[in-house]
N, C-alpha and C positions, 0 to 999 in steps of 0.2 A: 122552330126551325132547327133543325138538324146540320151542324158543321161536318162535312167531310175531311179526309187527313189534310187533305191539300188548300182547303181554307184554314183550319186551323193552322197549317203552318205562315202561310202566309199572314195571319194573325197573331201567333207569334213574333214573324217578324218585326212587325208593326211597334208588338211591346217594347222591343228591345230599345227602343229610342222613348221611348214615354217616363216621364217622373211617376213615382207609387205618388197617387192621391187620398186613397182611404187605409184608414188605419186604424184595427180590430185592437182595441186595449183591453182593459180588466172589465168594464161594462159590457162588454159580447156584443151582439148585434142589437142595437135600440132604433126605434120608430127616429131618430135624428140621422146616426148611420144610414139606414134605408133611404132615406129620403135624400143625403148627401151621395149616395152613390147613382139614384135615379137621377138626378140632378145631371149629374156627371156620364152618365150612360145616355142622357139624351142630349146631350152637349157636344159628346164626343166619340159615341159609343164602341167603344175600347175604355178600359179601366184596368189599372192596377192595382190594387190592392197588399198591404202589408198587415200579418197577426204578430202584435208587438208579441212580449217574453212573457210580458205580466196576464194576458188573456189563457181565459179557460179551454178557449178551443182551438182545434189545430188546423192550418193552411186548407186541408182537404175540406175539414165541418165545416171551415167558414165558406170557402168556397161553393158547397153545396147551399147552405143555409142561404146564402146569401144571392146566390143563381137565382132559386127556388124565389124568393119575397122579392126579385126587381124585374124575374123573368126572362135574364140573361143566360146565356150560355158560358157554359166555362172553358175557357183554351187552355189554362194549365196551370200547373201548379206544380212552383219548385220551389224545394225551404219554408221559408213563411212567405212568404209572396205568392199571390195568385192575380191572375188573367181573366176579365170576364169582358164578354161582348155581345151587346142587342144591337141589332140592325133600327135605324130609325126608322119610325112609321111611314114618314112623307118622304116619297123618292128624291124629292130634289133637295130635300136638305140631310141626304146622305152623305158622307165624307169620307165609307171606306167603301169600292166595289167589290166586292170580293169573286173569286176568283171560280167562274162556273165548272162542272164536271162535264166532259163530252162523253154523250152515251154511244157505247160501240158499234160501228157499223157492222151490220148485220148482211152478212154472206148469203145471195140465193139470189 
């Protein structure tokens, strides 16, 4: 699923009021991380994430890296903090609607 600007901002929003829950140290991304973030993506699906001082990789790698292995999309990424969000599988136990695009009316 592909995020437009206008869900992504709207997911944005979303973060600005959320605690960072994962946090990228000197171990990088491990089979516990992943599964602490899935955990948290289907719980909540919005996530923040933090890449402490002492990690090898940087806000964006991890961000990619870590999109790519839970299947999440990424909204953003500023400093060492990034934004990631999967829509839940089951409709009813969604918790964020996000906000549809109207396609243009067409003249004729």
């Amino acid at each position: 699923m592909e995020l437009t600007s206008k869900q992504r901002a709207q997911l944005r929003g979303i973060a600005n009021s959320i605690e960072t829950i994962v946090h990228i140290g000197k171990d990088g991304i491990n089979s516990n991380l992943i599964k602490q973030a899935n955990d948290a993506l289907d719980a909540r699906e919005i996530i923040k994430c933090k890449v402490l001082e002492n990690s090898m990789l940087t806000a964006r790698e991890a961000c990619e890296q870590l999109g790519k292995l839970t299947r999440s999309e990424p909204v953003q990424v500023i400093g060492t903090k990034f934004v990631l969000y999967r829509q839940h599988y089951d409709k009813a136990k969604r918790k964020i609607e996000l906000i549809r695009e109207r396609k243009p009316k067409q003249n004729g």
